[in-house]
Every structure is written in C-alpha cells, then in structure tokens.
N, C-alpha and C positions, 0 to 999 in steps of 0.2 A: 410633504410625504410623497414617495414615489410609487407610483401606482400602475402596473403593468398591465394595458388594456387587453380584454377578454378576446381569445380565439374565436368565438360563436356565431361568426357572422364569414371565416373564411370558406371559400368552397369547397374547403378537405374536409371542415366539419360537416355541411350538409350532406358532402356524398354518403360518410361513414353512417350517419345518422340516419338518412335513407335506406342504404342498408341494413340497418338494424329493424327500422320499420316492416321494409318488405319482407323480411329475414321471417320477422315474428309474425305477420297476417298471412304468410306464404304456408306456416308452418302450426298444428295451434297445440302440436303437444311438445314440448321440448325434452330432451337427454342429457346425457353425460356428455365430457370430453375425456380423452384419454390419458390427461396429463394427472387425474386422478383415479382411484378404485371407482372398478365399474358398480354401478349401487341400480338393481331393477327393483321392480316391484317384485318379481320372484327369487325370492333367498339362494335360489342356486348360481342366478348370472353372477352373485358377488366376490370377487376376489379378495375383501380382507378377512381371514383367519386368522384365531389367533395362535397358531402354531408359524405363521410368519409374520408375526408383528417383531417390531412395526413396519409398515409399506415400505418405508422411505430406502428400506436396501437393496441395494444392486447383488442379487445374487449371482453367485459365480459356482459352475459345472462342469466339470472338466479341466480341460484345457485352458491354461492361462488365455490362450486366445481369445474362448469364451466369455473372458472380460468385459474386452473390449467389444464382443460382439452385444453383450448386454446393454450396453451403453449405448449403440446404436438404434438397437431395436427402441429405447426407452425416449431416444432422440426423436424417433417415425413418429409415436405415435404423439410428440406434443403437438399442440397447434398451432407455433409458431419457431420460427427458426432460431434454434439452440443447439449446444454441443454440450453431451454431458464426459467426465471422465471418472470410474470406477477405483475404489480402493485397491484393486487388483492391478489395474492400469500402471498406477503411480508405482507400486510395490514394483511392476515390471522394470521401470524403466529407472527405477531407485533414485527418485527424488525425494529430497529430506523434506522440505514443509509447500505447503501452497503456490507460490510463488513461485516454484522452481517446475513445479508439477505443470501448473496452466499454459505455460510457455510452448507445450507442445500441441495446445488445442490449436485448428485452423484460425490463421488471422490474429494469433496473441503474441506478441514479444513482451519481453522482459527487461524493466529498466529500473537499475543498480540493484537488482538482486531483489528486489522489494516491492516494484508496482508495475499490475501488467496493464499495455497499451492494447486495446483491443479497434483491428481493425486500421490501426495505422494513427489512432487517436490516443492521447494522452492521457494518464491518470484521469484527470478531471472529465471526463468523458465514458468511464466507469465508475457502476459502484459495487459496494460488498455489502451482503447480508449473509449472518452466522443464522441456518439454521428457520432462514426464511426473517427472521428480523435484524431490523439495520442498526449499527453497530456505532459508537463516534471512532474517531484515528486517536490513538495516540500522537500523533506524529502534526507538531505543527505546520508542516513548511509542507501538508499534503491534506485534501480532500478526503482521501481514501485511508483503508488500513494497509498500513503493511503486513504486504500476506506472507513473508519471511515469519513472520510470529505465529503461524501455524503449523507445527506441526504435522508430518505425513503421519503419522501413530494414530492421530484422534480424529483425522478423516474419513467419511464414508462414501464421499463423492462428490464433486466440484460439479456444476450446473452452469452455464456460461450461454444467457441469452442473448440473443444478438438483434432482436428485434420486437418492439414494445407491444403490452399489454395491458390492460386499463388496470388489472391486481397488483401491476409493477408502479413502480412510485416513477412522476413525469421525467425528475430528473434524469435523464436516459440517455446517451449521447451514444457510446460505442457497442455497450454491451455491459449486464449485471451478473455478478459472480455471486454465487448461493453454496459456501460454505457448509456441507452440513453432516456434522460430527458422527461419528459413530453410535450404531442402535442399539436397542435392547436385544441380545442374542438367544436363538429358537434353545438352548440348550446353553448347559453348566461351559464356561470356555477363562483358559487362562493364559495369557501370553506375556513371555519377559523375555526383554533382549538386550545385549551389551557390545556396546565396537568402540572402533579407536578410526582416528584416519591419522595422515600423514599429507602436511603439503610442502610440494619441492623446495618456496621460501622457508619451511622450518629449518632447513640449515643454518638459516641465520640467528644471531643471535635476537630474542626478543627485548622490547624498551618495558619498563616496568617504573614505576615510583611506590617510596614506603607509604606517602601521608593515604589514607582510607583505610577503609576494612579488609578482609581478606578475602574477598570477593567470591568466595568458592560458590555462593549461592545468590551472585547478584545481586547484592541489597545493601547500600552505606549502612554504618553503624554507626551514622550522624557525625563524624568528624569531617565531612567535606561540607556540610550546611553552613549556613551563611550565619556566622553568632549573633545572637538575640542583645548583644551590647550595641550593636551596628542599627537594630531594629531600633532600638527604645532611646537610644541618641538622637535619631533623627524624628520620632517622636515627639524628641524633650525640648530638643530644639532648634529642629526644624532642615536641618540636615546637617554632614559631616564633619564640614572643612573646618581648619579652625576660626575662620571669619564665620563661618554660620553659628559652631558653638558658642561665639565671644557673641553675637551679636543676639544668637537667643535668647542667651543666657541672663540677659537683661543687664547683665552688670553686676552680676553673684560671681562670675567667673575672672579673670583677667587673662589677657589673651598668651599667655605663657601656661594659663592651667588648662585654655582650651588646646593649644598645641599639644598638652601632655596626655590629655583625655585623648585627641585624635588617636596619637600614638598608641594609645593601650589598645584604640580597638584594633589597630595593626595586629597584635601580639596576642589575639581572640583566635584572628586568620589561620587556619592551615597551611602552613610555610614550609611542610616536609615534602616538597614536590619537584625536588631535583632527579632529573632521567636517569635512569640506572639500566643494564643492563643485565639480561640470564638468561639458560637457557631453557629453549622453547621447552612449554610444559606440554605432555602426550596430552592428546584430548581426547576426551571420556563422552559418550552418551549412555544413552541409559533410558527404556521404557518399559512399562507393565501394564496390563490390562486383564479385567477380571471380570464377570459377568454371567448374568444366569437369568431365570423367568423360573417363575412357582405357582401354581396352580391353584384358586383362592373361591372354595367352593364347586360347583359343578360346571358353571360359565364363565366367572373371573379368571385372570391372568396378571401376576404383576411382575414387571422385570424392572433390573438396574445394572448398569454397566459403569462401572469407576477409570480412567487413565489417569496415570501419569507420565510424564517425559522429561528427562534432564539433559542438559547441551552443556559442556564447557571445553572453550576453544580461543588458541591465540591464533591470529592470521597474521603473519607478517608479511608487508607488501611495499612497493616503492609506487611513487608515482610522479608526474611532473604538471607544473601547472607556469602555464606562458601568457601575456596578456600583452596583445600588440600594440602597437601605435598607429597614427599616419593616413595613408590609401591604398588604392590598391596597383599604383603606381610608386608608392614609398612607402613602403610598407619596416619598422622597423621594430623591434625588441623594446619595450616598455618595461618590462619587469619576468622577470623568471625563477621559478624556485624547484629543487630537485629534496624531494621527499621521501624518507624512510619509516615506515612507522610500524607498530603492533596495535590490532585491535581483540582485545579479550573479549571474549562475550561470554556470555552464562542467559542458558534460557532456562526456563522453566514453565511446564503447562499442567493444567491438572482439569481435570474434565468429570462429570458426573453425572447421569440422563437416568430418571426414571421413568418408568411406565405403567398407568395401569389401567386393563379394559374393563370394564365391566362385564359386558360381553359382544357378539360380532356387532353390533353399534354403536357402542359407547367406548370411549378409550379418552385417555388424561395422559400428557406427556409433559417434562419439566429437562430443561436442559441448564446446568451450569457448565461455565465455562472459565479459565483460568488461566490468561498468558502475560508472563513477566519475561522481558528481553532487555538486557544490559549489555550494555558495547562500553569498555572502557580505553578509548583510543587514544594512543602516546606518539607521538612524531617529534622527529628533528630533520628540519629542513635548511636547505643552504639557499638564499635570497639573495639574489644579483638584480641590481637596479640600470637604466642606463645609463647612469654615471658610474658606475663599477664593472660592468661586463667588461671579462676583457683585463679587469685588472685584479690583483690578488687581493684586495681589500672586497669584503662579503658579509649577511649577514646569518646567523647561526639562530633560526626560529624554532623554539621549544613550545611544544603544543599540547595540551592533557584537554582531551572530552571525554568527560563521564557522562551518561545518562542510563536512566531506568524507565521503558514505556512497558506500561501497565495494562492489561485488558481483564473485568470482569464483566462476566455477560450472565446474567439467570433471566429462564423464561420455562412460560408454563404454555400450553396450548390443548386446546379441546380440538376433538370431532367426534359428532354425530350424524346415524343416521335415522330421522323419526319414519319410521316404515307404517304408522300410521297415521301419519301426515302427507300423506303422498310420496312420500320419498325423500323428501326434504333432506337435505345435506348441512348441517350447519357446522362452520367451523370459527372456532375464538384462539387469541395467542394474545399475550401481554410481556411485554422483557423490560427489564431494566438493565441499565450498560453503563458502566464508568471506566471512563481511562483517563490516563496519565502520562504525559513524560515531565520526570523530572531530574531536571541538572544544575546537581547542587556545587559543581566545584570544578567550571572551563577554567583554565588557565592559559593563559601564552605568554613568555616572555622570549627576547632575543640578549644576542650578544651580538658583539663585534668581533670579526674573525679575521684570519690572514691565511691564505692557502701558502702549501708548501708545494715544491716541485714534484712531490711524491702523491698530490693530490689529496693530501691529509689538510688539515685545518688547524691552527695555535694560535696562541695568543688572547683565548675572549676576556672579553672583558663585556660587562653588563651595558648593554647598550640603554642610557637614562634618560636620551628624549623620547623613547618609546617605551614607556612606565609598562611596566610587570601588569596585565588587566586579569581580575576575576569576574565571570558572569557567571549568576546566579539566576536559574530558571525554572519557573513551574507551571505546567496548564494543565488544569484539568478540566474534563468534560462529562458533564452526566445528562445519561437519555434516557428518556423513555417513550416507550412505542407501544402502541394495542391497536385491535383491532378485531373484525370479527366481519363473516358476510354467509349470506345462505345462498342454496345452491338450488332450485326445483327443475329435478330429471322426468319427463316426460319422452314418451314415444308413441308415434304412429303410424303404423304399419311398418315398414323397411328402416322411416325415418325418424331419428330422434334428435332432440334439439336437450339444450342445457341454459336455461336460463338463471341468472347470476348477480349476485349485488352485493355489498357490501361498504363498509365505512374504515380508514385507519388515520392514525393520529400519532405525531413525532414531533418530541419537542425536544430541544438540547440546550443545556447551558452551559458556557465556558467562563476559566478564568481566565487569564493566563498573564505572568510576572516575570520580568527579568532587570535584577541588581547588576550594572557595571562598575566595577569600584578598580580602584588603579595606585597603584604603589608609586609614588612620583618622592625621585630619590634626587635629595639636591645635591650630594657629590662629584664632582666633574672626576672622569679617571686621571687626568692631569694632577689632581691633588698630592700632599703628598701623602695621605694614606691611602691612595685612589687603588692599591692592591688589593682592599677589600672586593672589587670588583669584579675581581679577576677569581674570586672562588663560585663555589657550586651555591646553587638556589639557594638551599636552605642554610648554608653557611651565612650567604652575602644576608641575609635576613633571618639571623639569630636574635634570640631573646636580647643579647649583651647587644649589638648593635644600634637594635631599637631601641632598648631604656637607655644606652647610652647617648644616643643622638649623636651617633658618630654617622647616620647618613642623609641627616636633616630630615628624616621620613615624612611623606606628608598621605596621608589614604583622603582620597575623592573619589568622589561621583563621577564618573568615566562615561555616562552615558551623553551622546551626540545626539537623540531624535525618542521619541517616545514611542516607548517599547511597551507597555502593558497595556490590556484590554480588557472589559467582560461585554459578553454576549449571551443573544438570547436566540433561539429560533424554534416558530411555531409552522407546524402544516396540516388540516387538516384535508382529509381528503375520500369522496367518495365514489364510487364507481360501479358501473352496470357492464352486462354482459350477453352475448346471444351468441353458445355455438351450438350451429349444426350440422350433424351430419346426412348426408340424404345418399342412402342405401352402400352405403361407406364405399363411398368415390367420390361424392365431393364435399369437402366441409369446410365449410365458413365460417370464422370466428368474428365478429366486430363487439366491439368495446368503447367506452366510451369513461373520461375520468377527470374529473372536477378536483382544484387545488386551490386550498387557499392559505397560502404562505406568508408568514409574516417575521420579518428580523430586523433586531436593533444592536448594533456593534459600536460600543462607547470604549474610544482610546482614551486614554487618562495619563495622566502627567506623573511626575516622579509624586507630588505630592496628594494624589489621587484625586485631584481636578478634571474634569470632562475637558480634552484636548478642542482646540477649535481651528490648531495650526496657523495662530497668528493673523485669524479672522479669515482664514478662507475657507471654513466651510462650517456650515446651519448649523443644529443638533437636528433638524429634521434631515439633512444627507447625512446623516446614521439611519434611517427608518427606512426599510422595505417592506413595501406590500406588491406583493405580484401573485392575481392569481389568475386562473386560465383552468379553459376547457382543453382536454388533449385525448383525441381520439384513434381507434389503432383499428386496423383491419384483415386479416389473414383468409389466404383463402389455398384452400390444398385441394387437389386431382389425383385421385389416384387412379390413374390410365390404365393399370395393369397389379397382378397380385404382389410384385416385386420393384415396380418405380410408381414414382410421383414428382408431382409437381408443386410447388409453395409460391405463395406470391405474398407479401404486405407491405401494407403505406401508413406510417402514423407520425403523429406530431407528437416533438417530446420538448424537453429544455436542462440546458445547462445553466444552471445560477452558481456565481461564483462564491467561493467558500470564505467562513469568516474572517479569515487574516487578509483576504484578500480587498476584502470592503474595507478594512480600519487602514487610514495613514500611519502605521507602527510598521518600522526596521524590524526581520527578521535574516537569518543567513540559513541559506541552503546546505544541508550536513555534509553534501557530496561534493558540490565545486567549491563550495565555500564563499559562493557569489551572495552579496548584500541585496534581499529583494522588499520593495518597497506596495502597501496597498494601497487601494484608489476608490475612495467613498463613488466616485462618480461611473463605476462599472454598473452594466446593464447586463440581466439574464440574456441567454444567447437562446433563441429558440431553432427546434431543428427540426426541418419534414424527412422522415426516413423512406426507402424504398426498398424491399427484399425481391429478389427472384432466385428457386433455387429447385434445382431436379434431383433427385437422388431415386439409387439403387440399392434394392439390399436380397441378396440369395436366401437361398433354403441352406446354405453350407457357413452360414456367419460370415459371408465376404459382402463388402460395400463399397459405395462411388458417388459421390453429391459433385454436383461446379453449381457457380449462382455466382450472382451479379447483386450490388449493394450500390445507393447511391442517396449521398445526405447535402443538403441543401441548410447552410447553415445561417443566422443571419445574425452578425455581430459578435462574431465566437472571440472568448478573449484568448488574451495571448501575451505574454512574459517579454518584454519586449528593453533594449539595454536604453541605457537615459543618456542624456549629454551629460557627462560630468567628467571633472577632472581628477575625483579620486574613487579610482580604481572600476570595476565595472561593476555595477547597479544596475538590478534590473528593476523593474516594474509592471504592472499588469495593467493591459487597455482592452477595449474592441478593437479589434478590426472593422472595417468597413463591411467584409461579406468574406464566404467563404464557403466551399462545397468537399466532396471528397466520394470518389467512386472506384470502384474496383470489379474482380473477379476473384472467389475463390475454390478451390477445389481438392477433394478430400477424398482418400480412399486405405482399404484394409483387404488386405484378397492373403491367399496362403500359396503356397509355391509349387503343390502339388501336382500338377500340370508337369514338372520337371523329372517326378516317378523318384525312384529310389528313397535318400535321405530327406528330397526338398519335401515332402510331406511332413516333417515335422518341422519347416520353417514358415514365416508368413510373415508381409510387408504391410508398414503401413506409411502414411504421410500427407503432408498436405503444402499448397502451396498459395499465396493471395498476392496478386497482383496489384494494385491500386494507385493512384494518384490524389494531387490533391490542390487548392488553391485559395490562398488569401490575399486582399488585399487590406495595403494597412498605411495611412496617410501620417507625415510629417505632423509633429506640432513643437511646441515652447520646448516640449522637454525629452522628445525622440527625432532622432533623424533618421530613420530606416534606410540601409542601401538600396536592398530591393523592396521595392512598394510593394508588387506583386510576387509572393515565392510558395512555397512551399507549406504545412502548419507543421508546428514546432512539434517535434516527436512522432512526424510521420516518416514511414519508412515505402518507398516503392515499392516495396518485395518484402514476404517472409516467407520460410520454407522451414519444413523437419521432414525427416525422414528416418525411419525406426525399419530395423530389420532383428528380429527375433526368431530363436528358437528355440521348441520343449523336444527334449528327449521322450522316445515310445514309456519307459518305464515311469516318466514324470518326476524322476529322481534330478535333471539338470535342466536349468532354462538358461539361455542369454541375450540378452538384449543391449544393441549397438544405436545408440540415438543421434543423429544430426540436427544440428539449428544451426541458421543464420539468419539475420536480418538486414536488407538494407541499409545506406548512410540513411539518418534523419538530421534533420538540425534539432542542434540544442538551446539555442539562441541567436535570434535576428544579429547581423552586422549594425554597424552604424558609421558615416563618415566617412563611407567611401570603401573601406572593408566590407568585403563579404561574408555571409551566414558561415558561423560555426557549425559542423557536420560533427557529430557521432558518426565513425566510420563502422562498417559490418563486425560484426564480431562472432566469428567461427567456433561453434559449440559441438564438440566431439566428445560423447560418454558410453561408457560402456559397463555393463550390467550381469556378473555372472552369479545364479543362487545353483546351490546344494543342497540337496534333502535327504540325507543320509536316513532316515527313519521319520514315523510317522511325529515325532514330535518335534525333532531337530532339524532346523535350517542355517545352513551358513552364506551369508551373501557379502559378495565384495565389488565394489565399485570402482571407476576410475572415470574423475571428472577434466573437462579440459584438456585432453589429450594433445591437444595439438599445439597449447603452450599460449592461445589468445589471448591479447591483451585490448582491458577499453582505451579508445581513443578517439580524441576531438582534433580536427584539423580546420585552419580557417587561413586562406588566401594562400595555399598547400605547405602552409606551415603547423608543425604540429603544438598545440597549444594546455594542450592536457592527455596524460596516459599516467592507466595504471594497469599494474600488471598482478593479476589474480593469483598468479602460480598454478600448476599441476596438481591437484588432490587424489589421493588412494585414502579407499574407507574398508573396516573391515566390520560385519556385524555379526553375531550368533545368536539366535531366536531358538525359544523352545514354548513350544504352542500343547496345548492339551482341551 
C-alpha cells in the first residue's frame, strides 16, 4: 500500500501553527471575517435580511459599471486572494457559458473552449465547485468539469481563489472556481429570451448521417447502443469471434453455425452511417427564468427560482493534424491529415433552488441542478502517409463521435445563527452529483482514394486492412459530499477575531467501459466482385451482403490494451481556523487542514478480470493512501481607507486523477492523441506564496499588481513515449518544478477625458510568469528537453475590455481583447522539440438595447479577427483549426 508521509514535522507547519497559537492567546475574544454576514451580538450590526435573501448575490445599482465594481468591493473584503465576476459582468461582455466567461478574470486562459488554466497551470491544477460543493467531470480524459456545460442564464457569479484556505479541499494547485447558480429573487421576476447566430464556416455545407435519432434534443433513442446480442454472445460463450463461439460452444455448435451466429450480430449493428451532406441548420437558443419569495407567517420567508436553457448548433470547421519524424536536424513528415467536419451540439440545462428562512437566523436552501451536452461530430479527412505525400494515392477517413455528458447535481444546505449561544454561526450542506458521458456509437472507417488535378478525390474504394471499428463507451461517476463546521464570533474592544472548525467528506465512484469491435471484411478489391467496395457505408454493409457472405464478414474484438475500470475514492477531511482582525488594519487569517484520502482503481480485462499487465504490477499499486496536514496563512494591511496590502503561504497538493493511476488506453477528444496511465504516479505536493496591493476609490475605480510563487515537488506531466505507432502520451513526475509570476489588474472609468468619456470605462489585466520542470529519460520517454517549460503554461496573458453606457441607460457596448502566450502542448522526444500552442488573438465585441423597461436586444460578434488554434513543433505547423467568425443575435424580455 502506498502511503504518503504526513507534513507535521515541516517548518511551514510549525510557523503557521505558531501563528495560530499566538493569534489566539494574543487575542481571547474572537469575530467574524468578512467573507461572510457580519453576525454581533447586537441584532442591528447584521446584514442578513430577509428582504435580501439570499446573501450569495452580487447586487447591481446603476450602472452596468457598477457590476463590476461589486465584485471588487466583495473581492477587498475576503481574506484571501480571489477574483470574483458578477452575472452582470458576464451579461456585459456576452459570454454564453462559464468557460468563456472566466477567461477574462486576471491570470485565466482558456483551453479548447472547455477548461480554464489558471495562473499558467493546467486543468489539473484547478478545481470546480457548483455552489460551494464539488462536483465529478463528465469528461474522462479530464480532472475537472467542463465549464462550457454551464450555462451564462443560470449563473450568479463565478468566484476564482487563487490562494488556499483550510475550508478549501487540499487538492489546490492554481486556483478553485465556485460556480454558483442563481438565487432566490427579493420580488416576483420573469425572464425569456430567444437568438440565433450565424458563423462564417456556415457557408459550408454541413456532414450529417441517417443511422440515430433526430437529435433535436440530444438524447439517442437507442439505435446507436451496442445490441444486447453482442452482450449475451460473449456471455455464452465467451466472446465473439467465430473460434471463441465454436470453442465455447463446447461442441453444440460447428464452426460454420458459429460463423453464421458471428455474422447476425453484424446485422444487430447500426450500419446506416454513410456521411451525407446538408445544409447548415440556423441555430436556436432559448432560456426562461421565473422566480418569486412569499411571506410565510410574520417572520418566515420562502422563495424558488426555476431555469431553463436550450442550445442547438452545427459548427462547421476545418483543421489539420501533422506528426513528425526524425531531429531536429532531419526533421521530416510522418503522417499528415487535412480535416473537414460538422460538430452538432444540443445542450440542455435546467436548474431549480429553493429557499426558506425561518426568520433573520434560520434559513434552509436546496439547489438542483441539470446539465446535458451532446456534440455529435462528423468528419472526412484526406491522410497522407510518407509513402504517399507527394503522390496521388491517399486515404479518405470517415469519422462519427457521438457523445452525451450528463451532470445532475441536488444539494441542500443550512445556516444558522444561535444568538443564544453566543453567536455561534453554524452551517451544514450535503449534495449528491452524478455524471456521465456516454458513447454509444464512434465510428471510423477509410477508403482508398486518388486525387485528381482538380484536387477532387475518386475512385474509393473500402480500404479492408483497416476494418471499419465501432467504440462503444460508458463512465459514470457518482459523489457524494457533506459537511458542516461552526463558526464562534467574538470581540474585544476595536478587535475581533473569528474562530472556526469544521469537518467534510467526499467520496466518488466510477465505472467506466469501452467495446471495440471491428468489421474485418475478407474481400480483396481486386476480386471480381471487389465493386462492392467501391459504394457508400451502408450499401457496402447491407442486410443482402451480410446474409449472403458475399464479404466473408467476420465482427471482432478490436480492442489493443485494456480499456475499462471501476474506482473508488474516499477523503475525509477536517479543518480549524483563526481570523483576526485588530482594529480593521490588520487581519490575519491562518488555518489549518487534515486529509485523509484513500483510492483504489482496478483495470479489468475484456472479460472483467482485475488486469495485472502481464505481472508488472501488485493489486496493491492500485491502492492509495495519502494523507497530510496542509496549512494556509494570510495576512492583509490595510495602510490606508482605500489600499491594502495581502500576503499568504500555504501548502496544498495535486493527486492525480483516476484514469490517470489505471494502465487503460484512453484518446484525447481534441488532438485525438492515445494517452496511456501509470499506477506508479505520486501526489505532487506544492508550497504556495501570494503577495498582492490593491486599490479601490470611492468612485468604483480599482488597481491590485502582486507576485505569486509555487514550489512544486514532483508535479506530473503528459509526457510522449517511444513508440513507433503513432504518438502516445503518457503521465509521469517530473523530478521538481516551480512557477512564479506577476499580476496586475485594474477598472478606472474615462471621465478624466470630460465630454462623452464619462460614460466610458476601462478595464483589464495582465500576468506575467514563468516556469520550470525538470523531467529525466527512462525505458519508455526520451524527452528533448530535460529542463523546459510545464505543459499549458503560457508566459503572458492579457484582456482588455473597453465599454460603454449611454446617459439614458438605453445602450451599452462592450469591446473585449484576450490573448495568451505560446504554451506547450506536449514535451518533444528524439531530438524534436516541444510542441507550442501558439497565442491565439481573441477579439469580441458586445452591443445591448433597451428599448423599454422589459425589452432588451443584444448582439454579439465573436472572433473578429478570424484566429485560428494552432500547434507548431520545430517551426513546422503540426495541428490547426480554425474556429470561424460568430454573429449572435438575442431578444430578452424581463418583467
């Protein structure tokens, strides 16, 4: 068993620990902090009402300005260094879901649309919490959620800590995102809205296929599922082929009835999935939201707020994918393929939060939550090898990914305050979370092609050493999370202190499955009826074909390396706390937080056998126990009524995620790269350091810069293998690795400039940073560079927003800039150099309408400048895709 020895003897825990001591004999009444309602012994200091329940919203007055000025002031007074952004923010800058939204906070970039890197660190270096509880991914091939599946409709404000707290879970690397849905509203409120976009690739014609449902609402109607004849075959006898049937069969079969058994379960399969083409469908969204609070006796209050949101959208896009050879002295073309595809999506959210106080100290809240996102991706690519570059002989790869990832989320939570108990603060929250992706029906098959002079392609014919494969895949994960801690606010004279504790508990289990099966067709095209060959998918594998044995069909098990798993993971964890403030100018927060983690991840074979990889590894490297002390410290100045000063140092840890401990093949959805895990990964522990100044006026204008610096020790990393088919990555440690920067943030208004500039105002930010791993050769990597860079870190990121509100409040617009740094996407090996993600220039622009008090029209334009993603490696370019231009149009009507 692997057992990660305890922090409690480092000198980061005794200083913090110290601190906490002297904190509390220094101090003997303790307070509140301000990241929650102020709660005194006297009824009037309290800010919760319940004409503003519940807390958790960013209210906004005025001026959209005032948004963002909200979010600032809510920023000042946490106790540790965070950036929050407002539902108004996002509405400004007309970002559709999360994802897109957080990109503009300081220090966050955005990668593939779907996960943000905070700080120059990778996914796995954040995490996400809906709503204050942690959530599983849909998404195998990531740690995180994808925050594309939220939503801007059901948001009330994104929270983005950038530095640890003992109530935060250890796992903490760059920064934790807190999701948290819209509230119970102070009054009766209804809002519905409807737009369409339009993107520059809709010109083209979209790829489409008949075999599924009609996808309008994202959900198979089980024709792409894998047939239950396939299932109970290899049940009965042990698996597919026709040797496995004859030989299970014991000798009831002869091996001409198991060829024919094979065959039928061919003709179970979904075979209607020849590429078609039509034109682009207009894409629809669509959300409503409705909400009220009612008055329940003389001091009761109960509110509920319902959303819903519909997406549906085809994206047509090209892209290229290159995989080199050689050095970086001979550097030459290995393989190359030029890409066209449509990806449909259909989202769907649905959301539903009640509330109810009892009165100003008692209050019960329930949030559900409901996200379904389906990407139905079609491509045909043209595949040049280098024995063909160059020559008209090529090959013609037909591709269908369907998938459905799923998120339900319900949770309930309390606060109280017992004002007879001293003040006593106590708060509870319990959730339960299930998600899923499931894909019921990958398909790829190729042909062999011949270019013409015209750059057209004829002649396919079914290319049958590379059998037609279907993958068949399912994970699901279900969590659950509780917890609960009390708060005792005391004060003594000027000074008050907030003393703090608590316990929480997360445990998750997964499954997760995938069938490769492969149509392996024995007709050479040379035959003489080899013109079979030469027609469309579902022709060349019609009914008549198959019962006729006109293609010798034979359906196998396609799988190469062991692909399914189940897992388990346990954490409990508890934690204490001391802030003070002493005469509010200096306050100090230390914390302190005990984990005890425990995970088991059993690979299993096709016949659901616990894998052992052919004797090289225990069933105890499956079992993780790591637990640890991790202590955090903050400490803020406030020198003056309008700056301050922040400092903190705490120790957190990165453990790597479940697919990453099991030896099981999985492929990356984005580059399409095969990545392999590694029982033998170690948690990476990391000491953080924050320093950070900030300003903020009486007029809503503000200014922070600060300095970060993380010390990481054995952080993993996605690293390519030696192998000679195709590129395979896999996950190791590094030897060490650090990462430090500057950032700096600000929001001022134009007014200085007199006339019109008063109804404009600036905002932006920008982080400088660097960073450094080292990561040593063995049996199965050869790295170029030993010492480089870590994978998804970018030396720079910048935005920059310029907005303005007309005097009548009738027109706003809002012009947004992003860019980010190159990062690598993956280490070199052989001599080649790291693959860079180059910058990608983000130009959007945001004009609304308010014609009347209930009518809004707002229209967008994303990508302006026509940026495309792209990877370059040894300054050849090795992958790009090009996003296209977007124009959206929306009309909302609010009451």
């Amino acid at each position: 068993m692997k057992t990660k020895p305890n922090f409690s003897t480092s000198k980061l825990t005794k200083a913090i620990a110290l601190a906490m001591s002297a904190a509390a004999a220094f101090t003997v009444l303790p307070a509140f902090s301000a990241e929650d309602a102020e709660a005194t012994t006297a009824d009037e200091n309290k800010v919760i009402d319940k004409d503003d329940f519940p807390i958790e919203a960013i209210q906004v007055i005025g001026r959209l300005r005032s948004s963002a000025s909200a979010a600032m002031e809510e920023r000042r007074e946490l106790p540790t260094v965070a950036d929050l952004m407002g539902s108004e923010q996002i509405g400004r800058t007309g970002d559709s879901d999360a994802a897109a939204a957080l990109r503009r906070v300081t220090g966050l970039t955005l990668k593939d649309g779907k996960f943000i890197y905070v700080r120059g660190l990778g996914e796995r270096y954040s995490s996400t919490s809906l709503n204050g509880a942690v959530v599983p991914s849909p998404d195998p091939t990531r740690n995180v959620v994808p925050l594309d599946m939220f939503p801007a409709s059901i948001i009330e404000s994104l929270s983005v800590q950038k530095a640890a707290s003992a109530d935060m879970p250890a796992a903490f690397g760059g920064g934790h995102v807190d999701i948290r849905t819209k509230s119970i509203p102070s009054d009766f409120m209804f809002k519905m809205s409807v737009g369409t976009e339009h993107n520059s690739n809709d010109s083209n014609d979209s790829y489409t296929y008949k075999g599924g449902s009609d996808d309008k609402w994202g959900k198979d109607d089980g024709t792409r599922a894998m047939p239950k004849s396939i299932t109970n075959t290899i049940k009965a006898y042990g698996g597919l082929s026709p040797i496995d049937i004859f030989t299970g069969s014991k000798g009831k079969l002869t091996f001409q009835q198991a060829q024919s058994l094979n065959r039928s379960l061919a003709l179970d399969m979904n075979r209607n999935m020849a590429i078609d083409t039509r034109d682009t469908p207009t894409p629809v969204n669509a959300n409503i939201a409705v909400g009220d609070k009612w008055e329940v006796g003389e001091e009761s209050v109960f509110g509920l707020i319902g959303a819903v949101a519909y997406k549906r959208k085809s994206e047509n896009y090209t892209k290229r994918e290159v995989e080199l050879d050689g050095d970086a002295n001979n550097v030459q073309v290995e393989n190359q393929k030029d890409i066209k595809g449509t990806d449909s999506v259909v989202q769907v959210s649905g959301m539903f939060n009640m509330g109810f106080e009892l009165n100003d100290d008692h209050k019960v809240e329930t949030f559900t939550t409901y996200l379904r996102d389906t990407s139905d991706d079609v491509s045909i690519g043209i595949e040049e090898t280098i024995d063909t570059i160059g020559e008209p002989n090529a090959l013609q790869v037909n591709d269908i990914e369907y998938e459905e990832r799923t998120l339900i989320s319900n949770q309930i939570r309390g606060e109280h305050y017992l004002t007879d108990w001293w003040d006593i603060e106590a708060k509870w929250m319990y959730s339960d979370s299930r998600s899923r992706r499931y894909a019921p029906n990958e398909l790829s098959y190729t042909y062999n092609v011949i270019e013409q002079n015209d750059g057209t392609f004829t002649n396919a014919v079914l290319n049958t050493q590379d059998a037609p494969k279907y993958v068949y895949s399912n994970l699901e994960d279900d969590s659950k999370n509780y917890g609960w801690d009390v708060t005792l606010p005391l004060e003594f004279g000027n000074n008050v202190v907030k003393i703090r504790g608590g316990y929480q508990y997360y445990e998750r289990v997964r499954d997760s499955d995938a069938t490769r099966l492969g149509l392996e067709v024995g007709l050479a095209p040379t035959a003489p009826n080899g013109s079979i060959l030469s027609e469309r998918f579902d022709k060349i594998f019609s009914d008549g074909n198959i019962d006729n044995n006109r293609l010798k069909l034979e359906l196998r098990d396609a799988s190469t390396d062991t692909e399914d798993y189940v897992a388990t993971e346990k954490n409990d964890a508890y934690f204490g706390s001391v802030d003070i403030d002493f005469d509010d100018v200096w306050r100090v927060y230390a914390g302190i937080r005990y984990e005890d983690f425990r995970r088991v991840t059993l690979p299993l074979t096709p016949e659901g056998r616990i894998s052992d990889e052919n004797g090289r590894y225990d069933i105890l490297d499956y079992i993780i126990k790591d637990d640890g002390i991790y202590p955090s410290l903050s400490v803020t100045w406030k020198d003056s009524d309008i700056t301050q000063w922040r400092m903190g140092v705490s120790k957190t840890v990165v453990r790597p995620d479940l697919r990453e401990v099991s030896p099981v093949r999985f492929q990356d959805p984005v580059t399409g790269f095969d990545f392999f895990g590694n029982p033998e990964l170690e948690s990476s522990d990391i000491v953080n350091f924050d320093l950070r100044w900030e300003w903020y006026s009486e007029e809503g204008n503000s200014f922070s810069v600060g300095g970060f610096y993380k010390d990481l020790e054995a952080p993993i990393e996605p690293i390519q293998r030696i192998s000679e088919a195709g590129r395979q990555l896999k996950f190791y440690n590094a030897e060490s690795g650090l990462i430090y920067g500057i950032e700096t943030e600000f929001l001022h208004d134009l007014e200085f400039l007199g006339g019109i500039g008063e109804h404009f105002f600036v905002a932006g930010n920008l982080t400088l940073s660097d960073s450094e791993i080292e990561i040593l050769p063995n049996g199965e990597i050869d790295p170029t560079n030993k010492k480089r860079r870590m994978t998804g870190h970018s030396e720079w990121v910048a935005n920059l927003q310029l907005s303005f509100d007309s005097p009548d409040d009738d027109h706003s617009a809002t012009l947004v800039y992003n860019i980010f740094g190159e990062r690598i996407a993956y280490g070199g090996r052989g001599g080649l150099d790291d693959v860079y993600e180059q910058p990608f220039s983000s130009l959007d622009f945001t004009y609304s309408y308010t014609p009347s008090e209930f009518w809004s029209v707002k229209f967008k334009a994303k990508n302006i400048l026509g940026s495309e993603t792209e990877y370059d490696q040894q300054g050849k370019q090795v992958y790009a895709k090009d996003p296209g231009t977007g124009l959206s149009l929306q009309v909302s009507y609010t009451y």
